[in-house]
RODO-2510 file (C-alpha; in nm, 4 decimals, decimal comma):
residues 522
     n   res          X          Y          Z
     1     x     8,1046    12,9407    15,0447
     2     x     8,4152    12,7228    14,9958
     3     x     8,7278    12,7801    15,0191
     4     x     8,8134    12,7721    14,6892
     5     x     8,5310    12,9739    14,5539
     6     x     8,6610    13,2670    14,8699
     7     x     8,9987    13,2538    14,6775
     8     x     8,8487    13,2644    14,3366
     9     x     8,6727    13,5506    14,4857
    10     x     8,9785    13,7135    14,6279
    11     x     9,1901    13,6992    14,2746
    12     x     8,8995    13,8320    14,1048
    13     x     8,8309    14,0782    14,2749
    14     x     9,2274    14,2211    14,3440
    15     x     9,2289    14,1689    13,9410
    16     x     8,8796    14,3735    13,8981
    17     x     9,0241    14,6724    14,0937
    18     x     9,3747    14,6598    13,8971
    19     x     9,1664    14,6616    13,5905
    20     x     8,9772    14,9605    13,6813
    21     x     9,2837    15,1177    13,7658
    22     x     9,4147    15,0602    13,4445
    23     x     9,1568    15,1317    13,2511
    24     x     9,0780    15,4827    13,4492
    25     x     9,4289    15,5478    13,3419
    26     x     9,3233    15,4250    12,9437
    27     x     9,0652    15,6640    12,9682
    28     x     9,2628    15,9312    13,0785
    29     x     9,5059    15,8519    12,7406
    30     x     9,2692    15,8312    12,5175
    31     x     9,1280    16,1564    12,6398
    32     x     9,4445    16,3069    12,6253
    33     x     9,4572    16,1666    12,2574
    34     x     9,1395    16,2994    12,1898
    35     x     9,1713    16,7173    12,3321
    36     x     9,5213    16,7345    12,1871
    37     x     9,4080    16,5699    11,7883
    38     x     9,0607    16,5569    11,8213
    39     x     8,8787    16,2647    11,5661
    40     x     9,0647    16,2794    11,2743
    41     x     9,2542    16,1408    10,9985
    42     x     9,5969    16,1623    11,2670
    43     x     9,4141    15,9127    11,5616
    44     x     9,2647    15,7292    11,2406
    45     x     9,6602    15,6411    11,1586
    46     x     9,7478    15,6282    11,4935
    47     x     9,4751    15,3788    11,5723
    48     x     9,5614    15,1977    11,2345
    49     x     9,9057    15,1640    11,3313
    50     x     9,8945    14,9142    11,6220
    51     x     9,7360    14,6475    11,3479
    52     x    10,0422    14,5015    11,2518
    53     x    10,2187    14,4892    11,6104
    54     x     9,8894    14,3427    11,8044
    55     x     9,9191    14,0619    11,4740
    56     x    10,2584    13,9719    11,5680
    57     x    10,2266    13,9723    11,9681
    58     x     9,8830    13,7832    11,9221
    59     x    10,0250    13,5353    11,6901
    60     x    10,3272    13,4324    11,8853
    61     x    10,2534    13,5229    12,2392
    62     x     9,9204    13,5738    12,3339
    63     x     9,7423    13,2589    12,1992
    64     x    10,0447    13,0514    12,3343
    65     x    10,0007    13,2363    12,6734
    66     x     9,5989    13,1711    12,7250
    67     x     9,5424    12,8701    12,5848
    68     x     9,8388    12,6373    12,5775
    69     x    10,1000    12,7453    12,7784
    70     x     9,9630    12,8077    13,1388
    71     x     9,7469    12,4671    13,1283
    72     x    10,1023    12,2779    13,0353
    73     x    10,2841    12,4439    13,2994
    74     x     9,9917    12,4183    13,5257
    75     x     9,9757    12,1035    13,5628
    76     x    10,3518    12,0390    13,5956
    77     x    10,2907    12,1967    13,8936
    78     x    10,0211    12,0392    14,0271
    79     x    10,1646    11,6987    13,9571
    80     x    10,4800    11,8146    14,1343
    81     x    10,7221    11,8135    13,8378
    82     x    10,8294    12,1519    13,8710
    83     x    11,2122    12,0743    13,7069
    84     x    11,1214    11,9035    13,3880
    85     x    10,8207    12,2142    13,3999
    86     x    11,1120    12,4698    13,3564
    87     x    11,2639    12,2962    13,0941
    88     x    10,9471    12,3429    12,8706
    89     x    10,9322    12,7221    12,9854
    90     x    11,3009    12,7563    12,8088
    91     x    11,2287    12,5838    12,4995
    92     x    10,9050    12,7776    12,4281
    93     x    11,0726    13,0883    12,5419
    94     x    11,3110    13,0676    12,3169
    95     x    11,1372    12,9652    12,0464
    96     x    10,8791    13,2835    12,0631
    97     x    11,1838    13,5796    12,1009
    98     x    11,3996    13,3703    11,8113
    99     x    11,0692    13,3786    11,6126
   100     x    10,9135    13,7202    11,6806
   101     x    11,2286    13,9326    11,6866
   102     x    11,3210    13,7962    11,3179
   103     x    10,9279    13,8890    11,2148
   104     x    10,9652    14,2416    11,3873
   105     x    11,2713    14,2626    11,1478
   106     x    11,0476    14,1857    10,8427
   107     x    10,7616    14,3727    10,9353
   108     x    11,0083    14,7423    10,9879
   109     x    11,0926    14,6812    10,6094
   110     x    10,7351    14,6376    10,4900
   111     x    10,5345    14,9046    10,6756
   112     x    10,4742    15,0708    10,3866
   113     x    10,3315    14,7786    10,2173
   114     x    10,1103    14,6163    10,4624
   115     x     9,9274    14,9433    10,5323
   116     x     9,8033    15,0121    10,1711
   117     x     9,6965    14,6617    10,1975
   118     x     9,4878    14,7050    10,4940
   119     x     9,3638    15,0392    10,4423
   120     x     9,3207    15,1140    10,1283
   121     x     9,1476    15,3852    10,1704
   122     x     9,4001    15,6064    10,3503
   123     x     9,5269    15,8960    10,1397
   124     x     9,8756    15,9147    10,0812
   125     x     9,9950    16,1672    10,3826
   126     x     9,7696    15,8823    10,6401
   127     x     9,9990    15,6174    10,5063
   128     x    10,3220    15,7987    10,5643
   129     x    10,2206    15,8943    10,9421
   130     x    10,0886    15,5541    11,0167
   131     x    10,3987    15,3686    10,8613
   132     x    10,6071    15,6206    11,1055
   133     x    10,3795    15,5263    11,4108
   134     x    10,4234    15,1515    11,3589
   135     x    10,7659    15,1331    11,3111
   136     x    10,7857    15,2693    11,6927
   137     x    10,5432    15,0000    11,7923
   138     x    10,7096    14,7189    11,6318
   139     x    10,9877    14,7308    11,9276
   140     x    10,6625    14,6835    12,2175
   141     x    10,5569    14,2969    12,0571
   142     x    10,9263    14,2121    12,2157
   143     x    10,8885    14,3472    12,5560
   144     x    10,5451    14,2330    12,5652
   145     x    10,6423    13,8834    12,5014
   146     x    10,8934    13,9174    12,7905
   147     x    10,5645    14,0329    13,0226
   148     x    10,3659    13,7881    12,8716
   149     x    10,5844    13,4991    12,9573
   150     x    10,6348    13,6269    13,2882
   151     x    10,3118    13,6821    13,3900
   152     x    10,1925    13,2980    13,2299
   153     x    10,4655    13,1721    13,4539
   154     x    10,3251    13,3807    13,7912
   155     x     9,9896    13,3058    13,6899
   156     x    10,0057    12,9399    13,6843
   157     x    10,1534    12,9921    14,0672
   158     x     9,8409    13,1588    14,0858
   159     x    10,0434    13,5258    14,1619
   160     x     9,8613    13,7684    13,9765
   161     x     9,9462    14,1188    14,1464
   162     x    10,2694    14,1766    13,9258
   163     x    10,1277    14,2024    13,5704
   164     x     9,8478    14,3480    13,7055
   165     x    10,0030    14,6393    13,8567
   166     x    10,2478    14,6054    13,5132
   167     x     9,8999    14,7212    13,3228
   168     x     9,8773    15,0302    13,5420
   169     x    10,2659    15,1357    13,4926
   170     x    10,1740    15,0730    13,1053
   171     x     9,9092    15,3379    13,0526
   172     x    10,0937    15,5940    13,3275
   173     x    10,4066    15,5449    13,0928
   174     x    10,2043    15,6488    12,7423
   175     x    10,0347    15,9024    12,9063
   176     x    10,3118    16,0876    13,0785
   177     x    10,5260    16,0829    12,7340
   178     x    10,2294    16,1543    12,4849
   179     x    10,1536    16,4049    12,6872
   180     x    10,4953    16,6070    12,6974
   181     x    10,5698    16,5436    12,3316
   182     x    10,2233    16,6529    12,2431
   183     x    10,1583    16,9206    12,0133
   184     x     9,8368    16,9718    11,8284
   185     x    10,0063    17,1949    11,5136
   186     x    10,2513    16,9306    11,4007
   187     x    10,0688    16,5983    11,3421
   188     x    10,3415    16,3408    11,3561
   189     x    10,3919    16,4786    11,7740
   190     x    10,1581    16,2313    11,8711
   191     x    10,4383    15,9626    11,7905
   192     x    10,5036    16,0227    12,1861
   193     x    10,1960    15,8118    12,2446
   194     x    10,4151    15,5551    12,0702
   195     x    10,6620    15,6035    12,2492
   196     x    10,4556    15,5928    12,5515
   197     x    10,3717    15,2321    12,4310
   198     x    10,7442    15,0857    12,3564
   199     x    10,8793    15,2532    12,7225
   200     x    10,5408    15,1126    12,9158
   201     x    10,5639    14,7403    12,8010
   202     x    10,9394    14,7470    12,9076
   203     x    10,8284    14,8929    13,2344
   204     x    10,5467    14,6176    13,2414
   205     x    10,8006    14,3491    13,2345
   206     x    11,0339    14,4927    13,4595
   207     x    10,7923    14,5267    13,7538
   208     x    10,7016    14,1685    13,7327
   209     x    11,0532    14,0119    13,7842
   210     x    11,1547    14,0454    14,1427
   211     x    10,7785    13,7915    14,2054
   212     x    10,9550    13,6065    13,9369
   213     x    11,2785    13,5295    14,1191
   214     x    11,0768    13,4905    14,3788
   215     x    10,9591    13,1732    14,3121
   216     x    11,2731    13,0898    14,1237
   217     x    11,3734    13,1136    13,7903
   218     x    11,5027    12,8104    13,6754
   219     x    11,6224    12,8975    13,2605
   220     x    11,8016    12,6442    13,0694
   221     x    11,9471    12,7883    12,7233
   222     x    11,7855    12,5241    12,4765
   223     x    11,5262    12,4609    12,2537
   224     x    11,4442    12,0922    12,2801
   225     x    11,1571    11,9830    12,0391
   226     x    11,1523    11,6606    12,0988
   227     x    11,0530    11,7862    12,4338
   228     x    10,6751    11,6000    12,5272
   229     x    10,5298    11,9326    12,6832
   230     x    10,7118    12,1379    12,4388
   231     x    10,5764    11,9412    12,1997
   232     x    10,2171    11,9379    12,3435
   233     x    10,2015    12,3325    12,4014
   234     x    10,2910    12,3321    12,0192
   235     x     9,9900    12,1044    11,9674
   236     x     9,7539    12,3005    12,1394
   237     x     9,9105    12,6601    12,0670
   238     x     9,8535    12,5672    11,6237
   239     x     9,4527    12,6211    11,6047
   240     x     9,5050    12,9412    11,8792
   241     x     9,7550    13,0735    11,6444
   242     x     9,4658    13,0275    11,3460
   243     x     9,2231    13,1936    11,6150
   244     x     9,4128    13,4869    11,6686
   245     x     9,5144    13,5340    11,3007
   246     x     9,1381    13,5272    11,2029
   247     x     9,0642    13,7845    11,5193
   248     x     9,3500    14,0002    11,3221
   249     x     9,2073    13,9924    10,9998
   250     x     8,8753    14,0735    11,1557
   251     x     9,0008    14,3865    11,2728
   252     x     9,2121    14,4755    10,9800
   253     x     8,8485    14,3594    10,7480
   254     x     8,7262    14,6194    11,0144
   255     x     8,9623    14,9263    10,9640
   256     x     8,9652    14,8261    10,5554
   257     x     8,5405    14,9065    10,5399
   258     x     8,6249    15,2088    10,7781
   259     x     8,8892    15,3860    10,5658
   260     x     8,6110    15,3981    10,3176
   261     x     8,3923    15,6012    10,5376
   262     x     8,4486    15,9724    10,6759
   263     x     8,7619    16,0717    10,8058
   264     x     8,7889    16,0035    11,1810
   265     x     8,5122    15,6956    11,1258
   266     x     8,8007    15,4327    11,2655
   267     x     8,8407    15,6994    11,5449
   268     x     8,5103    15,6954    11,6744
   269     x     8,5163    15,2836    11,6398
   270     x     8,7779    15,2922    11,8074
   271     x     8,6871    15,5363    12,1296
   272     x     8,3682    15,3674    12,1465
   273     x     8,5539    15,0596    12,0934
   274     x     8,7198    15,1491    12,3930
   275     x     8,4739    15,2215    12,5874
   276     x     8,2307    14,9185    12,6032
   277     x     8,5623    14,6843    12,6437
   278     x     8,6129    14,8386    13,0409
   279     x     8,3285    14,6603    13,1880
   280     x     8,4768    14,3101    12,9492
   281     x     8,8261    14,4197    13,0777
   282     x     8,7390    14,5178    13,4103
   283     x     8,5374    14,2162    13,5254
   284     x     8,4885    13,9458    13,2478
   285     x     8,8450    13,8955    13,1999
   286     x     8,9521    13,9590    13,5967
   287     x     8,7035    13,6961    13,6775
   288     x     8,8261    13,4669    13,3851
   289     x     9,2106    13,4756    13,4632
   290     x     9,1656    13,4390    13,8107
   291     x     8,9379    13,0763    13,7436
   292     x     9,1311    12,9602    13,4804
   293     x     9,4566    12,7851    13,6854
   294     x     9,1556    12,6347    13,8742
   295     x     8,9446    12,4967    13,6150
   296     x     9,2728    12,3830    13,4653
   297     x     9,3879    12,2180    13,7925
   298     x     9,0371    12,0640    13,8215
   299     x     9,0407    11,9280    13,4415
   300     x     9,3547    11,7586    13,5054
   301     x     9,2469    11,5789    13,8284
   302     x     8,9531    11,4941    13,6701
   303     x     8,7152    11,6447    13,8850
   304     x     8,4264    11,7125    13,6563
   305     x     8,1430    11,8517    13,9046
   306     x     8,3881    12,0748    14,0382
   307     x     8,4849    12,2156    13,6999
   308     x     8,1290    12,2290    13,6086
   309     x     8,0739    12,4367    13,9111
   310     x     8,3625    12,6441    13,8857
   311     x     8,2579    12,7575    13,4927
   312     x     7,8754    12,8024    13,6156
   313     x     7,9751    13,0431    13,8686
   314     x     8,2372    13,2284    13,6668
   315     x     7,9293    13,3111    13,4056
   316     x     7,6759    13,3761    13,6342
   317     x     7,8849    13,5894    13,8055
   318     x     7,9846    13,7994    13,4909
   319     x     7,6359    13,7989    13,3793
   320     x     7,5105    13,9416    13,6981
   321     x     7,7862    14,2646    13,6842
   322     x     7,8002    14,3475    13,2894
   323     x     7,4379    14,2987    13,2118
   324     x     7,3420    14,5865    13,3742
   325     x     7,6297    14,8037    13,2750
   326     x     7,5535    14,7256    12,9622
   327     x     7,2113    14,8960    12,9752
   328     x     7,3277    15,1157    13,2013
   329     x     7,6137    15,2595    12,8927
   330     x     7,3465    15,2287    12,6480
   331     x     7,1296    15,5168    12,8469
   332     x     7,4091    15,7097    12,9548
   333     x     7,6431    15,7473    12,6142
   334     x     7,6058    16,0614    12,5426
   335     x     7,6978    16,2335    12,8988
   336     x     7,9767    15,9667    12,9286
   337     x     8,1180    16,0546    12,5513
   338     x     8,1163    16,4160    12,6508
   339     x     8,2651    16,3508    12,9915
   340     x     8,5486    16,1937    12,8208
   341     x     8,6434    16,2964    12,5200
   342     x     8,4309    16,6671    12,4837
   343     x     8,7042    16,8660    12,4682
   344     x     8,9916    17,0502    12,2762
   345     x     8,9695    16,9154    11,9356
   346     x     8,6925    16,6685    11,9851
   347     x     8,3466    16,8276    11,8746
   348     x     8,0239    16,7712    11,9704
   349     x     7,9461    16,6194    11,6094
   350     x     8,2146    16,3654    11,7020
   351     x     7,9976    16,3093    12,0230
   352     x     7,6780    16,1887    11,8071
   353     x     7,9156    15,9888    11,5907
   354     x     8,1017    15,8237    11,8223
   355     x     7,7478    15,7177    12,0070
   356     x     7,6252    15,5511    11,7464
   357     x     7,8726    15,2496    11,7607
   358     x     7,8791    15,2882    12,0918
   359     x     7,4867    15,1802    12,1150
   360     x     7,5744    14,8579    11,9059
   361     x     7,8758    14,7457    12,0994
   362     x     7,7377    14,7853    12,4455
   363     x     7,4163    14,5758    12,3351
   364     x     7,7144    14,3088    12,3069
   365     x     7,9046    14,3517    12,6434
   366     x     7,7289    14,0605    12,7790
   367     x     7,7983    13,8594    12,4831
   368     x     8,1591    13,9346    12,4823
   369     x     8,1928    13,8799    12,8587
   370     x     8,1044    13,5256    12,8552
   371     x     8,3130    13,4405    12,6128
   372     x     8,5996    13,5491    12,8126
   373     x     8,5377    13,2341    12,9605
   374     x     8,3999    12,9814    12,7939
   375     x     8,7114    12,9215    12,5642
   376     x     8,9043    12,9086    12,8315
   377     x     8,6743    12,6075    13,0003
   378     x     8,7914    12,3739    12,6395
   379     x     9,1631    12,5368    12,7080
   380     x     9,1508    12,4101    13,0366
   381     x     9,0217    12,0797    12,8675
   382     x     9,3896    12,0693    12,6313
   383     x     9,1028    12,1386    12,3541
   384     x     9,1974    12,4415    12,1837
   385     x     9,0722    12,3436    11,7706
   386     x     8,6622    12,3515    11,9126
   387     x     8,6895    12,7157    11,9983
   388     x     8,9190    12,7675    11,6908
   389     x     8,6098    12,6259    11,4336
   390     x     8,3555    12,8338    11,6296
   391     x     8,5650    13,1295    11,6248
   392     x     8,5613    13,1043    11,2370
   393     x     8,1971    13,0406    11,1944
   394     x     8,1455    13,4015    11,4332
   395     x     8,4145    13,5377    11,1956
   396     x     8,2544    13,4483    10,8845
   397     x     7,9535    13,6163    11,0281
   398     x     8,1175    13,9044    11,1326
   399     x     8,2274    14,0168    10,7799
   400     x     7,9346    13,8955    10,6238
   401     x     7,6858    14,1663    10,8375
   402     x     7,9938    14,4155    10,7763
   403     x     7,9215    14,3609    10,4524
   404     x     7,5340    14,3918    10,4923
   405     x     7,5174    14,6840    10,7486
   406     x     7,7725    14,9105    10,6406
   407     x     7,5310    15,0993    10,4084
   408     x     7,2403    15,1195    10,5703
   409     x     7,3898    15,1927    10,9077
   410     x     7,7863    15,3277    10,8266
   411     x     7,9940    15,3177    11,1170
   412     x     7,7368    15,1368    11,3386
   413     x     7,6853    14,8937    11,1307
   414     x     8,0878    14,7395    11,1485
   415     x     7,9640    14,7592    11,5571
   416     x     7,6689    14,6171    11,5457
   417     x     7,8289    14,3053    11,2950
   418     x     8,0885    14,2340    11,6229
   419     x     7,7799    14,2378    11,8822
   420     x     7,5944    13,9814    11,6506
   421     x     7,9032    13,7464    11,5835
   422     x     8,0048    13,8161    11,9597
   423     x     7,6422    13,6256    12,0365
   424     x     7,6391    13,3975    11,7591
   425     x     7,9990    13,2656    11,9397
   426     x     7,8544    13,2493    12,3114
   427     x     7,5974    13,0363    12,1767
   428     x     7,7840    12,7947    12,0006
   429     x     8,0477    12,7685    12,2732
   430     x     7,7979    12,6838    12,5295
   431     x     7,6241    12,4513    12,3312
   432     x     7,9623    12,2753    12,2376
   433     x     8,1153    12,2832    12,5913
   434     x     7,7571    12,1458    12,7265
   435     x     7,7879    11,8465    12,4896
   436     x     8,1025    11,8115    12,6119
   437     x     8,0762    11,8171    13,0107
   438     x     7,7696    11,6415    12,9671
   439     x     7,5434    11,9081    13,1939
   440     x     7,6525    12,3160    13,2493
   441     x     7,4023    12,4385    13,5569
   442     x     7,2209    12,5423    13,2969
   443     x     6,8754    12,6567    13,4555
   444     x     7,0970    12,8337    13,7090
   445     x     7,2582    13,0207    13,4474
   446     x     6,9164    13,0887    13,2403
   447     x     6,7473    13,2717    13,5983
   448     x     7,0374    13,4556    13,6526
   449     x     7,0125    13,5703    13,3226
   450     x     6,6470    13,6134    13,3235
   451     x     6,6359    13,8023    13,6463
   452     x     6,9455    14,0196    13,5617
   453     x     6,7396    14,1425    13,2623
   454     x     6,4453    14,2254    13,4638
   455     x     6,6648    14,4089    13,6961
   456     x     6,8334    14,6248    13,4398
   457     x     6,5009    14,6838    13,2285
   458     x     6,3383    14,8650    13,5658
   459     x     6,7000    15,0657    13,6325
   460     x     6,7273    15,1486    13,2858
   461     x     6,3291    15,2963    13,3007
   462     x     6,4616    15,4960    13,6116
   463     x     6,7904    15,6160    13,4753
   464     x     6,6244    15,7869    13,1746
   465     x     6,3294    15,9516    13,3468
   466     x     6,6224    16,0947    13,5732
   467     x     6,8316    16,2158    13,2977
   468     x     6,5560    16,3197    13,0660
   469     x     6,4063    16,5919    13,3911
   470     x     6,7762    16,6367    13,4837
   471     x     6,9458    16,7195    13,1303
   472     x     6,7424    17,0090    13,0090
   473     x     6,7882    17,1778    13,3930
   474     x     7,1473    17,1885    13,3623
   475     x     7,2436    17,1297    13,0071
   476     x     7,5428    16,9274    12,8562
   477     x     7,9036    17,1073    12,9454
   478     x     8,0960    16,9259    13,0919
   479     x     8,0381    16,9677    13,4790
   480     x     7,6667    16,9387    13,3664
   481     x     7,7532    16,5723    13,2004
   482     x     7,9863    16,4541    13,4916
   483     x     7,6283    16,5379    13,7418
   484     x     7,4047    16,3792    13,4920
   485     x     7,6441    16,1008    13,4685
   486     x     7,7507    16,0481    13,8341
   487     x     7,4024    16,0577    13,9992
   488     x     7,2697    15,8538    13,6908
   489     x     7,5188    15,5559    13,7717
   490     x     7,4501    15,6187    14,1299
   491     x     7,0390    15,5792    14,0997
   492     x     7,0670    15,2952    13,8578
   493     x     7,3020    15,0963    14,0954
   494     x     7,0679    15,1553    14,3741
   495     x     6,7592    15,0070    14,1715
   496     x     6,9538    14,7476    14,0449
   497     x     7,0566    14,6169    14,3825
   498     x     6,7293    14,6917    14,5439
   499     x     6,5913    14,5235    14,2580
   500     x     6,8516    14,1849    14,2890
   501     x     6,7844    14,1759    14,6427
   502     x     6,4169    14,1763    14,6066
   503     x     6,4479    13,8786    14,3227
   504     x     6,6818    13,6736    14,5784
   505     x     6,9672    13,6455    14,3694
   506     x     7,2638    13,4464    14,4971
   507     x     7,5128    13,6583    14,3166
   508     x     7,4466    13,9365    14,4857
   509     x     7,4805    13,8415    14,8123
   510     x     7,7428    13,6602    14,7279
   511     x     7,9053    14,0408    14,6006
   512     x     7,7658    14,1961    14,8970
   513     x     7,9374    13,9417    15,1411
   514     x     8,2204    13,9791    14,9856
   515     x     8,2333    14,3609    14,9942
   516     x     8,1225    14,2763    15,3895
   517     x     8,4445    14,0775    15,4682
   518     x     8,6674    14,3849    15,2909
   519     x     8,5281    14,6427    15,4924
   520     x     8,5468    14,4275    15,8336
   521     x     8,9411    14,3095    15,7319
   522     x     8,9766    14,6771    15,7220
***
């Protein structure tokens, strides 16, 4: 293995565990959320309310951050032109906190309005509580962007420890102040998993700057348009801007068909929402932070076979992990729904719904994973409008089967519409890219594929002849769940290993050599 695949390796894998750290701690908050107001018509406004935030941080910060800024920036470095490098980090710094803090300022006055707009089907006491809850998580876009800057900045050093411990201190900060401010009689309490929010993105930001001075902050007061890399980060942050404005409206077009349904419908989108995006989280987007400085160093030296390489093994790697936790979720739901959220004020009826989208998202996870990464490989490229077009051709998909499964399947059916768009986008992104770079490893990538699927067809087979002898032994409470659950994971990672072994796949030895070297650094 080379030594840049070993450090690839290394990032992704201290990213993985801070992932699963954080999202352990996500799980723990959105139980909380769940005992103390169960799924309901209060997490349905709760859950509504972070619409209009997530818009304004995605809009100015996030697109700016993934696609345009860090490849700019990255390659100042790289060519060893760290001064003039600064200079664009000011002006686009600038620019965003001018920009977003007057939009935060718009967006306190018109709550009220923008809600009705985006679910209309809220009754009247939904609107007031959700209009309350986003006005506290207008002031976290702000501190994010401070984070967010940050961490782009670290990142393209290739220092990724500080925002990802930052995402731990973020969900210990909502749950420790949702959790004393909770109180299940008075509905607008849960406004302390608000506040939660607003105190854990300053937190976020704040752990991150002592790596910053670190490597030395070098801010100039300006805005300089005329600026070349200013200018190009503009360039390449317009169409990501579109992208994450149409990813926006797809949620809100989301929450708008699910304020139709049942109360406590967005809820269980939501939670199960929630739950197939760990594995995405946890892996897929560990793996495709830590390769993107690399693939963006490699694009801008030119060397092709490398970046080819370097996006081959990124997918084959995230295909290999999430294609059998996909299944895996898929057999185990209902255990893992109770486990979690089974308590308090959460029923077993909001078990059974809540499974049902789960089951269409997690036939997705794979789906989603991959194109963690492939938009990054045309990022890395300074192409950001390709993934932009495609994005809208998945979106225009999206609503259509919204549109066309809501009825027959309700809830599931706004799941399963993401799943099939999710696809529909991998496809076209690989098909694009592979035009593009001329070759992709492709039969590599197809056998990985093929013999992950194998692999998790024969666990999956195992896991439910366990669970279906084990279940009706011990029942479904809660200690009963966390057995069937535990020893379920436990059996289906043994055949699934046993089973990659026997089929001679290089990604697993690659994992298990990997895990060897941790355990003998030890």
């Amino acid at each position: 293995m080379s030594s840049t695949n070993r450090t690839l390796l290394k990032a992704a894998g201290f990213l993985m565990g801070a992932q699963l750290a954080s999202r352990v701690l996500g799980f723990l908050r959105e139980t909380l959320i769940a005992g103390f107001y169960g799924q309901s018509r209060i997490t349905d406004a709760y859950n509504t309310a972070f619409i209009l935030p997530d818009l304004l941080y995605w809009l100015l910060v996030g697109g700016v951050l993934s696609a345009a800024f860090i490849p700019v920036f990255s390659e100042y470095i790289a060519k060893g032109n760290e001064d003039e490098g600064w200079r664009v980090v000011s002006s686009v710094a600038n620019l965003i906190f001018l920009t977003l803090g007057t939009l935060v300022l718009v967006g306190l006055f018109f709550t009220p309005q923008f809600l009705r707009l985006m679910v209309p089907g809220f009754k009247p006491e939904n609107i007031v509580l959700a209009t309350q809850l986003t006005r506290i998580l207008l002031m976290q876009p702000l501190f994010m962007a401070f984070s967010g800057m940050t961490m782009g900045v670290l990142n393209s050093y290739k220092i990724f420890w500080p925002s990802a411990l930052g995402t731990v201190l973020y969900n210990a900060c909502i749950i420790f102040f949702g959790t004393i401010l909770a109180n299940p009689a008075k509905p607008d309490s849960i406004s302390g998993f608000a506040v939660g929010v607003v105190v854990g993105a300053i937190v976020n930001f704040a752990v991150q700057i002592p790596a910053l001075r670190k490597v030395g902050v070098r801010y100039h007061p300006l805005i300089d348009w005329h600026n070349p890399g200013v200018r190009r980060i503009g360039a390449l942050a317009v169409p990501i801007i579109i992208s994450y404005s149409l990813n926006q409206i797809q949620i809100a077009v989301n929450n708008n068909f699910g304020s139709s349904l049942s109360p406590g419908s967005i809820s269980a989108l939501w939670y199960s929402s929630r739950l197939f995006q760990v594995p995405v989280g946890i892996f897929a987007l560990a793996i495709a932070v830590a390769t993107f400085p690399t693939m963006t160093e490699q694009a801008a030296l030119q060397q092709w076979d490398k970046l080819r390489h370097t996006i081959s093994q990124a997918i084959r790697m995230v295909v290999f992990i999430t294609l059998p936790i996909s299944v895996g979720m898929i057999v185990l739901r209902y255990p893992l729904i109770r486990l979690l959220f089974q308590h308090g004020h959460f029923t077993g009826q909001d078990t059974l719904t809540t499974a049902i989208p789960l089951l269409y998202f997690a036939i997705g996870i794979s789906s989603q994973s991959v194109i963690q990464i492939l938009p990054r490989a045309f990022y890395a490229l300074q192409d950001t409008w390709t993934p932009v077009i495609l994005g809208i051709i998945a979106m225009a998909i999206d609503i259509l089967a919204m549109f066309l499964l809501i009825r027959p399947l309700a809830v599931g059916g706004l799941a399963f519409a993401d799943t099939i768009s999710a696809f529909v986008n991998m496809l076209l992104l690989f098909y694009v890219l592979r035009k593009r770079l001329g070759q992709m490893d492709g039969w590599n990538m197809f056998w990985t594929g093929l013999k992950s699927t194998v692999a998790s067809l024969l666990m999956a087979a195992v896991i439910w002849a366990w669970i279906e002898w084990l279940t009706p032994l011990i029942g479904v409470r809660v200690l009963a769940s966390l057995i069937v659950l535990v020893t379920g994971t436990v059996i289906g990672a043994i055949v699934f290993a046993g089973s990659a072994k026997l089929l001679r796949m290089e990604e697993f030895n690659q994992t298990m050599s990997l895990v060897q070297r941790k355990i003998r650094a030890r």
